[in-house]
C-alpha positions, 0 to 999 in steps of 0.5 A: 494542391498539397502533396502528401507525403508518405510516412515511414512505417515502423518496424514490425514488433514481434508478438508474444505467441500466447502458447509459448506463454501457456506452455511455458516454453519461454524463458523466465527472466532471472529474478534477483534474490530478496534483500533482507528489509532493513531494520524499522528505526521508527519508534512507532508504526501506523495501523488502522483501526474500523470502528462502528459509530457507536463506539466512535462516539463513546471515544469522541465524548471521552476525548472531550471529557479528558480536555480535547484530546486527540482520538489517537492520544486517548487510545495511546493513553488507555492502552498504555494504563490498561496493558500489562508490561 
């Protein structure tokens, strides 16, 4: 026969009352002034552009027109020839 042996039980935690929460009562933890960010060193950044399929298309042909180029490098190289300075 197996003797069972009682586990300890855990301190009670103490429960949040939910209307110190509404009414605000409890303390705010002290949050700590927003650092500046630090500057960008990258030359470029990543977004992102929603295309229809239409248009997707138009640039696919256009990319193969042009030797296989990539999507992003064909939109580089018309931003680039059609943007002013």
């Amino acid at each position: 026969m197996a003797i069972k042996t009682l586990k300890p039980t855990k301190p009670a935690e103490k429960v949040p009352d939910p209307m110190e929460f509404i009414e605000a009562r409890s303390a705010p933890k002290e949050l700590e002034p927003a650092s500046e960010p630090e500057a960008d060193t990258r030359k470029s950044q990543r977004f992102f552009v929603y295309m229809d399929k239409p248009l997707l298309a138009r640039i696919d042909r256009e990319c193969r027109r042009r030797g296989g180029i990539g999507r992003s490098v064909l939109l580089r190289q018309l931003a680039a020839e059609h943007l002013p300075e």
